[in-house]
Every structure is written in C-alpha cells, then in structure tokens.
C-alpha positions as CSV (number, residue, x, y, z in Angstrom):
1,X,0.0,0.0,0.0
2,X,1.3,3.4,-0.8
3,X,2.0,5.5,2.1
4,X,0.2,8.4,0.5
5,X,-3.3,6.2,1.0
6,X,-2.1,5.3,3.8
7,X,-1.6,9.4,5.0
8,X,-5.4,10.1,3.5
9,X,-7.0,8.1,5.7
10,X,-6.1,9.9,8.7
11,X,-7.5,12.7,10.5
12,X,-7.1,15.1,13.4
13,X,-7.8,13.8,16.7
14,X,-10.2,16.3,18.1
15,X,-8.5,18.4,21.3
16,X,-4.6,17.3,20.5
17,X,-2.5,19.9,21.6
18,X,0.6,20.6,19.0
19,X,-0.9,18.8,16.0
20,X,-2.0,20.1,13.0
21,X,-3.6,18.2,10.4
22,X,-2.6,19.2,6.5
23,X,-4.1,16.0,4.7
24,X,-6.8,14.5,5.6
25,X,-9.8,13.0,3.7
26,X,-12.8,15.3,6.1
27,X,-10.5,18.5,6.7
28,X,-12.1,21.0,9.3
29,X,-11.7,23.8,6.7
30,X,-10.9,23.6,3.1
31,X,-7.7,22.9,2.1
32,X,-5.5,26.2,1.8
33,X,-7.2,28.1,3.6
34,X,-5.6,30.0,7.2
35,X,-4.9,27.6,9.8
36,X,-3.7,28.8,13.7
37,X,-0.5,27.9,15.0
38,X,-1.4,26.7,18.3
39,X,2.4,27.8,19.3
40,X,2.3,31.4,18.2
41,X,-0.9,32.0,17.3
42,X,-0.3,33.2,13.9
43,X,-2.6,32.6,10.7
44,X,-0.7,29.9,8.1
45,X,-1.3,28.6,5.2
46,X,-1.6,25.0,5.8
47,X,-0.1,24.2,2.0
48,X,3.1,25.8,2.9
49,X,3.3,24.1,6.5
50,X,3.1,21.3,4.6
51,X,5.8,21.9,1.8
52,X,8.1,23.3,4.7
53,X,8.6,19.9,7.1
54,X,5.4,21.0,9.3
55,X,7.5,23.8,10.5
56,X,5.6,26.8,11.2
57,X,7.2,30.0,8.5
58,X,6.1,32.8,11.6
59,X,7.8,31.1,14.9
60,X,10.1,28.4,13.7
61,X,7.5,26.0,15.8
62,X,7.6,22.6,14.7
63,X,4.2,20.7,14.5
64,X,4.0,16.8,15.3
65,X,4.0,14.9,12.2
66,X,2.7,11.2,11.9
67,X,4.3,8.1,11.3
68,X,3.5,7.9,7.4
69,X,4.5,11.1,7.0
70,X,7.7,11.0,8.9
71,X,8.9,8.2,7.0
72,X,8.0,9.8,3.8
73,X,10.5,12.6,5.2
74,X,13.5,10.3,5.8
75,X,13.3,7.3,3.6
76,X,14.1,6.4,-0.3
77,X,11.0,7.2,-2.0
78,X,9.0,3.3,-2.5
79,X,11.6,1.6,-0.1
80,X,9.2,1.2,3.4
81,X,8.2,-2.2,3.0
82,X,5.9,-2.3,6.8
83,X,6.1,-5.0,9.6
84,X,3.5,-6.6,12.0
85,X,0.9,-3.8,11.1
86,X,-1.9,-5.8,12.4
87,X,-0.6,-6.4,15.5
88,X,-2.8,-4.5,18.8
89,X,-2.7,-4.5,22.3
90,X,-4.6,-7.0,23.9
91,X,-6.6,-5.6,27.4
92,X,-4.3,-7.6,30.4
93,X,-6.1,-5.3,33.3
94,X,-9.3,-5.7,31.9
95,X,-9.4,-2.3,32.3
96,X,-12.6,-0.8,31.6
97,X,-13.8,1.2,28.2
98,X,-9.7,0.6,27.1
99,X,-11.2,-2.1,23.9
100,X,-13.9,0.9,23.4
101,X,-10.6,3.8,23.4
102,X,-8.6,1.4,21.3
103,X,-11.0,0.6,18.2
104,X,-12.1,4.2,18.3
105,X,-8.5,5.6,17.7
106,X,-8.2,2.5,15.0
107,X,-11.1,4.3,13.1
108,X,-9.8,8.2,13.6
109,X,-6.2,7.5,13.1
110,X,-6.1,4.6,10.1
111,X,-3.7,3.0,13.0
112,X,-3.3,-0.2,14.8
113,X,-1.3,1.0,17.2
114,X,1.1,3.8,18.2
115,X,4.2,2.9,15.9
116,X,4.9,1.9,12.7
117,X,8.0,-0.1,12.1
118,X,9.7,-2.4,8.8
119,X,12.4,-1.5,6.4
120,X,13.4,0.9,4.2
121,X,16.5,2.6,2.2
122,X,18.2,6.0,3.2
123,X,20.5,7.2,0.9
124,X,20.4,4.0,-0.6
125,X,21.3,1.9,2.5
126,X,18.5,-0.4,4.1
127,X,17.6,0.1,7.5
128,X,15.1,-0.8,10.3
129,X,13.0,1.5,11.3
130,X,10.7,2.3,13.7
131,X,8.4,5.5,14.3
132,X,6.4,6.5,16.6
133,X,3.2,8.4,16.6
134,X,1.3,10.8,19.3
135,X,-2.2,11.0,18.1
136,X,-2.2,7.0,18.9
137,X,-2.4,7.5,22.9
138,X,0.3,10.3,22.9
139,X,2.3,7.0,21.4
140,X,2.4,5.6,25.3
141,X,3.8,2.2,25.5
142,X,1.9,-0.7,25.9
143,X,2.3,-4.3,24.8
144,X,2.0,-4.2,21.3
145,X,4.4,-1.5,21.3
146,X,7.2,-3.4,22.7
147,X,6.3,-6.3,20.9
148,X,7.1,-4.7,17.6
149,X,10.1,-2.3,18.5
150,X,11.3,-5.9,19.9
151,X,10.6,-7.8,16.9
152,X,11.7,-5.2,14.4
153,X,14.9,-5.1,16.7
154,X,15.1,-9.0,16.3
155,X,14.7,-8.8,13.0
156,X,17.5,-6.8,12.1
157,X,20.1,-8.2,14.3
158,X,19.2,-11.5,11.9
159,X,20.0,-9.3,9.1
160,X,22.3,-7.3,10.2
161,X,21.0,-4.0,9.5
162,X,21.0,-1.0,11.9
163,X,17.9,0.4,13.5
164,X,16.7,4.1,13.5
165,X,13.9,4.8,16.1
166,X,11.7,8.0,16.0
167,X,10.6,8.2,20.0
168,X,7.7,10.6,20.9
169,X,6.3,9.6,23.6
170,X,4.2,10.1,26.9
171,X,6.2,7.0,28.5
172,X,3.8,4.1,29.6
173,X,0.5,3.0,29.2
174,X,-1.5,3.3,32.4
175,X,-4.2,1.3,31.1
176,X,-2.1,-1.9,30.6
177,X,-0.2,-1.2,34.2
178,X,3.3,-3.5,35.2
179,X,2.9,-5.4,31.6
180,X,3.5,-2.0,29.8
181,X,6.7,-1.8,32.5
182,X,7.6,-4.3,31.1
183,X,8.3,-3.5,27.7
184,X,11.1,-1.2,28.9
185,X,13.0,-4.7,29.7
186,X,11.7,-6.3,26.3
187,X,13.0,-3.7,24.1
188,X,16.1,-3.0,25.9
189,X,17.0,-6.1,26.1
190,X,16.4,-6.2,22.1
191,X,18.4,-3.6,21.9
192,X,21.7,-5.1,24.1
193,X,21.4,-8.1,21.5
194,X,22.0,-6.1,18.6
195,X,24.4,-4.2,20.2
196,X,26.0,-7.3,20.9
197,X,26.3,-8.1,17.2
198,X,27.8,-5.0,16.3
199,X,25.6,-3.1,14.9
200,X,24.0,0.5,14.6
201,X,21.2,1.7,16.8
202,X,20.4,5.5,16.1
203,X,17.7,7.6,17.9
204,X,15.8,10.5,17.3
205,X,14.2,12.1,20.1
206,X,11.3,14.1,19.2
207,X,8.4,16.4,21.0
208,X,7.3,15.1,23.6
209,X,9.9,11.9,24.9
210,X,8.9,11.1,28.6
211,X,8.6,8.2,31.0
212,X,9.4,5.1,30.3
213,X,10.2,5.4,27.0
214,X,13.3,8.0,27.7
215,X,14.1,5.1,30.4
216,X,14.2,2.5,27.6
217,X,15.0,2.5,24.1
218,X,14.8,6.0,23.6
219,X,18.6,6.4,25.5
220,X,20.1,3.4,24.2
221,X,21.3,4.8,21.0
222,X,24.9,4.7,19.9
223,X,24.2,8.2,18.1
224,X,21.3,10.0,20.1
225,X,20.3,12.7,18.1
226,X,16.7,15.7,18.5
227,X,14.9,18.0,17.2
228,X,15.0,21.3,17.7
229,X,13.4,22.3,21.1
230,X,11.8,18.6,21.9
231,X,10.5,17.9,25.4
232,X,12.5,15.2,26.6
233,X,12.5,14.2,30.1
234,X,11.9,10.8,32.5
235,X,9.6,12.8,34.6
236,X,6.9,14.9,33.0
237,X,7.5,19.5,34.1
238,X,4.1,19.5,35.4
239,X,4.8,16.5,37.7
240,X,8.4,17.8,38.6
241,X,6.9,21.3,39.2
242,X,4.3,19.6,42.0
243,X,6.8,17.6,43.8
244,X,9.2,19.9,44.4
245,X,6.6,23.1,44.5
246,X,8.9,25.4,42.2
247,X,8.7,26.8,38.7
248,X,11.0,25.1,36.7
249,X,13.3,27.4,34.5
250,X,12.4,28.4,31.1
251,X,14.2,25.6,28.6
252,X,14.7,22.7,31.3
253,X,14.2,19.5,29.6
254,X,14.2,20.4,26.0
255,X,16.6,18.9,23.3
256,X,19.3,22.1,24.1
257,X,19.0,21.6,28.0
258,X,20.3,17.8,27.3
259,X,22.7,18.8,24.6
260,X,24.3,20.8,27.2
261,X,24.5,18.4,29.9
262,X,25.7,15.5,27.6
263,X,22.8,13.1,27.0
264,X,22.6,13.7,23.2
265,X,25.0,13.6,20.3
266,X,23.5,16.6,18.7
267,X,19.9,18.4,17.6
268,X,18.9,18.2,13.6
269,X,16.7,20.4,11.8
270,X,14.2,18.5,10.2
271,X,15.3,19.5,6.9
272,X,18.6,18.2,7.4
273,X,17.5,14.5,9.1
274,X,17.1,12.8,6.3
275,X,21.1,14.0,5.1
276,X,22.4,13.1,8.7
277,X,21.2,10.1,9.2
278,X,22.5,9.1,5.5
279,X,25.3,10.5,6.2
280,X,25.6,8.7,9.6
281,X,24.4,5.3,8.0
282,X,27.7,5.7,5.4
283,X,30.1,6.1,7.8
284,X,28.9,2.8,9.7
285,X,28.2,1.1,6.3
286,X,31.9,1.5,5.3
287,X,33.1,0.8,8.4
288,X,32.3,-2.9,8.6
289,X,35.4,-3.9,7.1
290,X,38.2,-1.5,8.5
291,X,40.7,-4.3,7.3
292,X,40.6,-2.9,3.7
293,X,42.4,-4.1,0.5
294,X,44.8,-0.6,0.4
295,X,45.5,-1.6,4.3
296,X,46.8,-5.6,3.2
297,X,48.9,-4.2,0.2
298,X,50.6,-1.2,2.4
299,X,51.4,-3.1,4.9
300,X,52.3,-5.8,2.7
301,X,55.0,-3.4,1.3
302,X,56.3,-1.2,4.1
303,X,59.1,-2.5,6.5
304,X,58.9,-5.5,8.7
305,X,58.8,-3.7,12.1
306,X,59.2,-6.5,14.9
307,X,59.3,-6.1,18.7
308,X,62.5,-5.9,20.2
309,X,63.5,-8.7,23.2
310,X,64.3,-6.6,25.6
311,X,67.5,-9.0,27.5
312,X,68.0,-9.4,30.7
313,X,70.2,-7.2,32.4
314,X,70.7,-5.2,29.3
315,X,71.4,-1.3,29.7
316,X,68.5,0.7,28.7
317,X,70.1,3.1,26.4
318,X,71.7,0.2,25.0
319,X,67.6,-1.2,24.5
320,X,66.9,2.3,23.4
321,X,69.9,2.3,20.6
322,X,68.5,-1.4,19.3
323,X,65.0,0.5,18.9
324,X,66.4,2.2,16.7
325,X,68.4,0.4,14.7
326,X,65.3,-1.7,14.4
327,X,63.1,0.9,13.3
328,X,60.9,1.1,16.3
329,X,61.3,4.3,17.3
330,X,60.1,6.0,14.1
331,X,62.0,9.0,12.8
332,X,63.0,12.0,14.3
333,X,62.7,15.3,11.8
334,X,64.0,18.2,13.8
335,X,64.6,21.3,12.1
336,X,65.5,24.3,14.8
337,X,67.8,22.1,17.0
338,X,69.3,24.7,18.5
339,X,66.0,25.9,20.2
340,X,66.2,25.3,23.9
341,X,63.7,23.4,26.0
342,X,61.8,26.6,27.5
343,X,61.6,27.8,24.2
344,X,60.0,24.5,22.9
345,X,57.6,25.1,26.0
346,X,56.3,28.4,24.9
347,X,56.6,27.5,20.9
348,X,53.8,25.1,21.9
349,X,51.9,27.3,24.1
350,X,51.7,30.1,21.3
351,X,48.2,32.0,20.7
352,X,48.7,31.4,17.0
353,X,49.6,27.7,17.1
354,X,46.9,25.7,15.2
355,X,44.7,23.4,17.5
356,X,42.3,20.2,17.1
357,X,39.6,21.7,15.1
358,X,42.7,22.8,12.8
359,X,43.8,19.4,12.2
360,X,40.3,17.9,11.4
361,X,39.4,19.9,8.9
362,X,42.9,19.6,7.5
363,X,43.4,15.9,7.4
364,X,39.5,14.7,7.4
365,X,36.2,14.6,5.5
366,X,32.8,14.3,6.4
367,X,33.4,15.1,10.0
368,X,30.5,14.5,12.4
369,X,30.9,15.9,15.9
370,X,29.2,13.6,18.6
371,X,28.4,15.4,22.3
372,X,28.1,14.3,25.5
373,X,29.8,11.6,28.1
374,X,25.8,10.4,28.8
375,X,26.3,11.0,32.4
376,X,26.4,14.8,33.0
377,X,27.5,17.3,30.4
378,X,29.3,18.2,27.1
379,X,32.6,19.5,28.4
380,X,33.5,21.8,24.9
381,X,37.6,21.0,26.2
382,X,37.4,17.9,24.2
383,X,35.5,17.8,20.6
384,X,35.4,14.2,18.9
385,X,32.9,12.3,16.1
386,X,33.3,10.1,13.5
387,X,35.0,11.0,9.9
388,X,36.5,9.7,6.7
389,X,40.6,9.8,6.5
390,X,41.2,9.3,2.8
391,X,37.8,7.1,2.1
392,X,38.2,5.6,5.2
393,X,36.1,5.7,8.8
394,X,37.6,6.7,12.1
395,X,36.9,7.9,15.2
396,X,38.4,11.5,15.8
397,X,39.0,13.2,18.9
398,X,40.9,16.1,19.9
399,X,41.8,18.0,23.5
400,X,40.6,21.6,22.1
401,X,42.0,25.0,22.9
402,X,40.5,28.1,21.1
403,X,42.0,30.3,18.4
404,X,40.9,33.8,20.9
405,X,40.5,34.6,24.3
406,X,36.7,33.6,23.9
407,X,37.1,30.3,22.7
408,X,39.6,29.4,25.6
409,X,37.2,30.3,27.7
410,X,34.3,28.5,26.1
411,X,37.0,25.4,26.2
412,X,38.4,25.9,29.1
413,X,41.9,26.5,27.7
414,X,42.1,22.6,26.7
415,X,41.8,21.6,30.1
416,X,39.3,18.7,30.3
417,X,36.6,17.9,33.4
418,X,35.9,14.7,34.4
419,X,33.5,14.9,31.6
420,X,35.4,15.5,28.7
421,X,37.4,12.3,29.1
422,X,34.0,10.8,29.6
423,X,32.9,11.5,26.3
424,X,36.6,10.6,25.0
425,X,36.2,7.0,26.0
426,X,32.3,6.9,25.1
427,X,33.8,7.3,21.3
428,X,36.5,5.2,21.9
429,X,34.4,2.4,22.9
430,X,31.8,3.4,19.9
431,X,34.8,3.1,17.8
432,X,35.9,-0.1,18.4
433,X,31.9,-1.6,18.3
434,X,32.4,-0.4,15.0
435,X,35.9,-1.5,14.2
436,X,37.1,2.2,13.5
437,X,40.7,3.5,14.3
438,X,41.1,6.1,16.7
439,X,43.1,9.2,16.2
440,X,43.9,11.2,19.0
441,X,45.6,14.8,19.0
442,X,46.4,16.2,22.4
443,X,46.9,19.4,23.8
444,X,46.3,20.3,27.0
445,X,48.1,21.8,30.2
446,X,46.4,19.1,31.9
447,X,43.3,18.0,33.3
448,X,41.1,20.3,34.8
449,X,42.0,21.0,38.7
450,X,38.8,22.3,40.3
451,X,36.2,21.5,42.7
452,X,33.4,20.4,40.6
453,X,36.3,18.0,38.9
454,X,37.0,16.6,41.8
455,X,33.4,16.0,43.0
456,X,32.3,14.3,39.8
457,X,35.8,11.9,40.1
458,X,38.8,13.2,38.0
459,X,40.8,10.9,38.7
460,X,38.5,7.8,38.5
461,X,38.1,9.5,34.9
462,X,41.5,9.5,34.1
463,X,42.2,6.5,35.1
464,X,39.6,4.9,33.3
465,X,40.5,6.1,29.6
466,X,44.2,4.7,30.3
467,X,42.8,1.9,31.8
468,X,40.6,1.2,29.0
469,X,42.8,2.6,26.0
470,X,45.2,0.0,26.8
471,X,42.9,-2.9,25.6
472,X,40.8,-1.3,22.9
473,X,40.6,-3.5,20.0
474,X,41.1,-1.7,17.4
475,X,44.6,0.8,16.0
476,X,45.1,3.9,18.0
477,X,47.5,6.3,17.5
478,X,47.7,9.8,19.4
479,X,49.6,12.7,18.0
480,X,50.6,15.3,20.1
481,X,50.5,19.1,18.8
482,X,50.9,21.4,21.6
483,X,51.4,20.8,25.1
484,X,50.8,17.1,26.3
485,X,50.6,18.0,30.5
486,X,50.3,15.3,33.2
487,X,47.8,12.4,33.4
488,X,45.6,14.8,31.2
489,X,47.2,14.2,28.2
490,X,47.8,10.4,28.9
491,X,44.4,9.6,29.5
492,X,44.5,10.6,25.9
493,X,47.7,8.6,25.0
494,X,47.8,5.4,25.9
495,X,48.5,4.6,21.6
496,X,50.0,1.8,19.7
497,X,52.0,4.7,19.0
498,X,52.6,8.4,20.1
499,X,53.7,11.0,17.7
500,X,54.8,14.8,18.6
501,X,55.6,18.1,17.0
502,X,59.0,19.4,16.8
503,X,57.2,21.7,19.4
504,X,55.1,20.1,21.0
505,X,56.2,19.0,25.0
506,X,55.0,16.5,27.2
507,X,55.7,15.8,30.4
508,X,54.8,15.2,34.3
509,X,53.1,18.2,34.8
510,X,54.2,22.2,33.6
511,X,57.5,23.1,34.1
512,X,56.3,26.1,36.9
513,X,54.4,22.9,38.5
514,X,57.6,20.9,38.6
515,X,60.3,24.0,39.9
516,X,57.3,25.2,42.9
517,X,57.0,21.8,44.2
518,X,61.0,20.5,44.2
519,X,62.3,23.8,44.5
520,X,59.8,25.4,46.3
521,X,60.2,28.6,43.8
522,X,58.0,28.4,40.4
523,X,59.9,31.1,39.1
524,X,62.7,29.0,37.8
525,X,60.1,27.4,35.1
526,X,62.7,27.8,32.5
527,X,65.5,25.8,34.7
528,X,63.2,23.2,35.2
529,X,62.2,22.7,31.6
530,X,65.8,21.6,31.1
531,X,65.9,19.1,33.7
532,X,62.3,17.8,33.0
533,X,63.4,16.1,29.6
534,X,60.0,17.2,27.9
535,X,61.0,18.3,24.3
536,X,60.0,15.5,21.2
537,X,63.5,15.2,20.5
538,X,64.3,14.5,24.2
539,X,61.5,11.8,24.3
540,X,62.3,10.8,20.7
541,X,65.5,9.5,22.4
542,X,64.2,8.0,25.3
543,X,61.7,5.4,23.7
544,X,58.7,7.4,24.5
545,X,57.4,8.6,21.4
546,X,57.9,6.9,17.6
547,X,58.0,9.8,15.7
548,X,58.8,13.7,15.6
549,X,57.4,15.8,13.1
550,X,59.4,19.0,11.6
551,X,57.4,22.5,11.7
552,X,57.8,25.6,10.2
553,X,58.5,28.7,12.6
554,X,56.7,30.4,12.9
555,X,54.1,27.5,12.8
556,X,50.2,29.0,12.4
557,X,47.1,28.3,10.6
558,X,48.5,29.9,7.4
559,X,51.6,27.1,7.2
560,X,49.5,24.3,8.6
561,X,49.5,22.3,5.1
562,X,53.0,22.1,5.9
563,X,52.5,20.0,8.3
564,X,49.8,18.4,7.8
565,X,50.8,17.3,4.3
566,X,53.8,14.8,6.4
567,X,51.5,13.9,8.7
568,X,48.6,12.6,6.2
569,X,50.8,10.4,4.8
570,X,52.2,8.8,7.8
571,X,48.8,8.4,9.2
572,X,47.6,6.0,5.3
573,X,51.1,4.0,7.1
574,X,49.9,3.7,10.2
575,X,46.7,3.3,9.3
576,X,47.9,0.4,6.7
577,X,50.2,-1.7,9.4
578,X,48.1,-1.5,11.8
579,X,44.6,-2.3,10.3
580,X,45.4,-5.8,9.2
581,X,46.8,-6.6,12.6
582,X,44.3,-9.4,14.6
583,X,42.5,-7.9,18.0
584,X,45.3,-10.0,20.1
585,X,48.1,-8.6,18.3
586,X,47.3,-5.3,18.6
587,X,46.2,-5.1,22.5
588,X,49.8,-7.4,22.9
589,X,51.6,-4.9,21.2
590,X,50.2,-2.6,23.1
591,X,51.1,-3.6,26.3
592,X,54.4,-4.6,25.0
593,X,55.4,-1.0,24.0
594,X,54.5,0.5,27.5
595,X,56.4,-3.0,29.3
596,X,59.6,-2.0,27.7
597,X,59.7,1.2,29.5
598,X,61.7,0.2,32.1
C-alpha cells in the first residue's frame, strides 16, 4: 500500500495539543485556507506548512507529524516495505472502556497502534525502522508496542541491518499497568542483542519523549540525536513542578537543555534529518570492514617492524639504541635544533599555534561531531565524532583549545573535566563496536583542577581512559600538537603509538608545577624545563614517542598544510600496518610498548 493512501485516511484527533492536520480526507476547513498555529498563534497557510517539514514559517515551531509522513520525510522514496501492522494491544487489566478507546482511535487514526515499524533505504542503505506516533495514545507504551520495536529489533540483528527509532512519547501506558513496565526490559533487552552483534542503533528524540520510553529504548542509541526544542524528560514539568513546588526554568528539559548536559549527540533540523542520518548510515556502512584491500597491500610493502627482546640485564640506552636500529622508534625530523627546552615550551603554548579543530578539517572529511559523556555534560575541552581519512572511517578526537580569548574560555583553555574524558572513551568504545581506528591529537596543560572535577571523580576518569585505552581493540595512534601536560594528556595517550611536533612538550606536569613543588620557587620554570626532559627530541631519544614531526617557525594556521601534508601520509602507514593486525596482536603490542619502558 502506498503511504500516500495510507496518510489520506487519517484525520485530526479532536482536542490534540501541537498537532496540525494538513491532509486528511474530512478536513475541518478547506484545504489552503488559514490555519492557527497553536504555538504562536499566527494565521498559516496549511499548504506551505506542509511543503516546509510541518515547520511553522512565523515562529520556527515545529508541528507533530505522523508516522507515514515522517517516513516519507526520511526514507528512499517506494523503499518502506511495513512489519506486523496488524498487531494490537490486547486488554491484560481488563481495564474498563480501554477495547472501546482502542477501536475508536483504530477508526480516527487509520492505525493499529502507536508505531509503525519495517524496512526501508536512506540514501540508498536499508535500515530498520521504527516511528512512533502521538495521536495513537500520545504514542504511550503498551504491549503491542514493545512487541514490535522488539521484533523489528530482532529482526535486524538477523540481518544485520541498523535500526533508526523515532521516540515521541508520553512513557507508559496506564491502562495496561506493570505489563507496559515491562516493555522497557523487552525492548532493551532487544536492543543489548543487537548491540551485541555489532551493529547500529540511532535515535531521534522528538516532541514530547517522557517516561518510560526515555528510560528504555529512547537512550540506548549509539548516536542519540533531536529536534529542535523537543521535550524530553523521564519525569513529566508539570509532575516535577508539583513535587518539588517550584517553577522550573524556562528551557529545562528540551533537546538544548540535554545537549548541554551531555545526554545527546546533537539536535537536527528536520530538513537536514534525512542528510544526517545518510550520512551517519555511510560512515557505519563502510566501516564494517576497517581491514581494507589498500591496508593488506601497504602493509604488505612497508618495513617489517618486529618487537624488540628486551634482555635481561641489558642497559636501557643500549635497548633504546636497538630500537632504533630496528626501526621502532620511528623517525625523528628536527629542524630548529638549536632551540632550547623553555623555548619549545612556549613554541607550543603560542596563541597562534593551530589546535584540534585545525587538524580535522585539514586531514579529514565528512566530520561529524558527537556530544556528550551520557552522564552529565558536554565538556566543549574535548570535541570528537566520526569521519572519513582518505575514504576511510575513524573515530576522531581532539583535547581543544581556542583560536581567541573567547574560545579558551568557552574550552576551558584545553583543560578537560571529568566529563570531557568521559565522552573521549564513550567514542572510543563506539569506535571499536564499529571497528574504527582512533586518532587522537592532544593538547592540553592538563586536566582540569577544580572542585566540581574533583566531585564528579577526575581521577576515576582519568584513570579509566588509560585503563581502557590499553585494551581497545582496534589501532590507536595519538599525535601530540601542543602541550601534552600530566595524566591529562595520557588519558589521551595510551596509543600503539605516540607521535609529537618538533614543538610540542609532554611531560609530568608544567614546568612552573615541577620547579614550585622541588624547588619550592615556580619562578625558575625555564630551569626546570631543562631538567624535565619534555621536548620531542628529548622523548624521541628516550623510547617514548615513535615519531617527531618537523614545523615551520613560525608554525600557524596559514603554514599548517606544511605539516599536515607529512602527517597525512604517515597516518595511510599507520593506518595500513596497523589495520590488518588481529584484535590479540594489537592489544599485545600494546602492552608490549608501554612494558619495555623500564
């Protein structure tokens, strides 16, 4: 059946609040005529609502829109083939007049229930899909519900597609009672299984997502994206607002008030959905098979790099001179070797100096930024998403400062919370789901020292990316561009390799830090850079890092290419070794490389 039909033989619920209805076969007035927007009151033509995404031209407002027509919006046009459309709730309470409510919203809506799921193509790649719709109950979740987000769940993890679920929402059905609770365990435990098999769960929040939906499948998603200013909360303002006795502040719970505080990856116009989610789809679509015929025949052609035995009772700059010789410690291009090491310290701490936004747009295409560590905010100190490196998917992520005193401050000067290395290892751990490589580029003074950072567990933070870094599953390398400070840049670092800038430093903690606290006298920052050992050439020697890029001095935005040109091709090597590695070998060789430190 067409979905057109389909879209005809609805009509407006009488009394529903934020719904306008543009097509239906008994219209309240004739078609093209003034409508009111019930959000600003203005007249509209309901033609141009329609041609415009059910976006209201005066306010911006966005109407509801139903199923059909949502997946007319974001689907290949004649690809929705529909699943279990006949299947309904049954009555488990017995509660009374609920048949009578049921068949009578069957007849106004053209619906059996409050989603519509099945499969279609976006941007030419199938997917699962799933979409709920408000004028069915306020699209509360009952048993049918679950049953067919579960089934549609179960039925891609057989076939291996991803899933894309449109939540609005008013949470649980009251009239089904503990058996509608209970579809928040059927569908998330759906959900887990095709996790499980590696594959792509995406959801869209819309206006309204509440309850027990928001405490199910609606926060599950790998990617979490929203619309513009949805209403998306466990607990409903009005309920909140009578518990507590207080006015809640203008823009708590909308799509911007989680955005902020880390539960979503990011809000969408609905004009663009449709091109995100494509877009999103590709990246995952390619990135099935990171182990890629340009990654067997590099690495089939570049130099056999083994691990060196490290014998007993051997010196260690005798180890360090057999690193070399066997190629392990990368190369070392330093062109201003006559620059001292406080002069390398403030080389890298320069206004001027490009930073991680810099190198992404540089060395990567189709860049999505993903927000949020899903536990309490999006600290702007680290930015990170997925991208293409020369065809390819990775996960990118980058410690940011700002270009001007205003960014800095937005960012925090580089200097992550607790947060921020949160959201890190959330992509990290995305990334390896997904089998993409992980590029890192750090710069920071060092973690963020501050009372709210140490009530919401730096250190438990930090410790946890290194912890976990050091058995991801998948090629990480970390490059470091600026200054690499403390524990803050490690939880960043722990690579199958770490690269630096001619410039770049990286060390125990800031060279002020080190003279105040063993000589009781910060003032003697530039002695202590000496002793400190913190230049790339310095670490170069000492087995730390693999490589050391050359830069151009004065090194800014302008001269970046420079760069960036060196580095793009070293990354297709690293890239190429390390993708055909096996999961063992590359976690081994891992731990290796930080075991021979001794």
């Amino acid at each position: 059946m067409k979905l057109d039909n389909v879209f005809k033989k609805t009509r407006r619920p009488s009394g529903r609040k934020g719904y306008i209805s543009l097509n239906s076969s008994k219209p309240e007035v004739p078609e093209g005529l003034l409508r009111k927007c019930n959000k600003c009151g203005s007249g509209i033509m309901a033609e141009d609502v329609k041609k415009d995404y059910y976006i209201c031209p005066k306010c911006g407002g966005y109407f509801r829109v139903h199923a059909y027509r949502r997946i007319e919006m974001v689907t290949d046009e004649g690809t929705f083939e529909e699943w279990d459309r006949d299947l309904m709730s049954p009555n488990p309470l017995e509660y009374k007049g609920y048949e009578e409510k049921l068949r009578s919203l069957q007849e106004k809506t053209g619906l059996n229930e409050a989603i519509v799921t099945g499969k279609a193509s976006i941007g030419g790649i199938e997917t699962v899909i799933g979409v709920c719709d408000g004028r069915f109950l306020m699209a509360s979740m009952g048993e049918a519900v679950g049953e067919k987000i579960a089934r549609a769940v179960e039925r891609a993890t057989k076939l291996r597609l991803p899933v894309i679920l449109f939540a609005c929402s008013g949470g649980a059905r009251m009239q089904e009672g503990i058996v509608s609770l209970m579809q928040m365990s059927k569908t998330s435990a759906a959900l887990k299984r095709h996790s499980d098999a590696g594959l792509l769960y995406i959801s869209v929040l819309t206006d309204p997502t509440t309850g027990g939906v928001t405490a199910s499948f609606a926060m599950l998603g790998d990617v979490i994206l929203a619309e513009p200013k949805a209403l998306i909360g466990f607990a409903g303002p009005r309920v909140i607002e009578q518990t507590i006795g207080e006015k809640l502040p203008k823009g708590f719970q909308q799509s911007e008030f989680l955005l902020e505080h880390g539960f979503i990856d990011g809000i969408v116009e609905r004009p663009q959905m449709k091109e995100t989610l494509a877009q999103i789809l590709m990246l995952h679509e390619d990135g099935k098979d990171v182990i890629c015929k340009e990654a067997v025949e590099g690495a089939a052609g570049s130099e056999d790099r083994k691990d060196t035995v490290m014998p007993e009772g051997a010196d260690i700059s005798e180890i360090r001179r057999m690193r070399d010789r066997a190629g392990l410690s990368g190369e070392l291009s330093v062109s201003h070797r006559s620059a001292g090491a406080w002069d390398r310290v403030l080389r890298s701490r320069m206004n001027d100096r490009p930073v991680g936004i810099d190198y992404f747009r540089a060395l990567f295409t189709d860049f999505i930024e993903f927000h949020g560590d899903r536990y309490f905010a999006d600290d702007k100190a680290i930015i990170g998403g997925i991208a293409r490196f020369r065809g390819r998917p990775v996960t990118v992520i980058a410690q940011a400062k700002g270009r001007n005193t205003k960014e800095n401050i937005e960012r925090n000067f580089g200097m992550p919370s607790p947060d921020g290395y949160r959201k890190a290892l959330r992509l990290m751990k995305q990334a390896e789901k997904f089998r993409r490589p992980v590029i890192c580029f750090v710069d920071t003074p060092g973690a963020f020292c501050g009372l709210e950072a140490e009530e919401r567990g730096q250190g438990e933070a930090i410790a946890r990316n290194i912890y976990e870094m050091s058995g991801l599953k998948v090629p990480v390398l970390s490059v470091i561009i600026g200054e690499g400070g403390s524990g803050g840049a490690l939880a960043m670092a722990v690579a199958d390799e770490v690269w630096m800038l001619e410039n770049a430093i990286y060390s125990i903690l800031s060279p002020e830090g080190f003279a105040s606290i063993l000589w009781k006298d910060s003032s003697k920052a530039k002695e202590a850079a000496e002793v400190m050992r913190l230049t790339a050439e310095d670490l170069y020697r000492m087995g730390i890092v693999e490589q050391v890029l050359a830069e151009p001095s004065p090194y800014t935005i302008e001269n970046l290419k420079n760069v960036t040109s060196v580095l793009e091709s070293k990354i297709e090597q690293f890239l190429n070794r390390y993708g055909v590695m096996s999961e063992e070998e590359l976690v081994q060789r891992r731990y290796d490389r930080f075991r021979r430190m001794y």
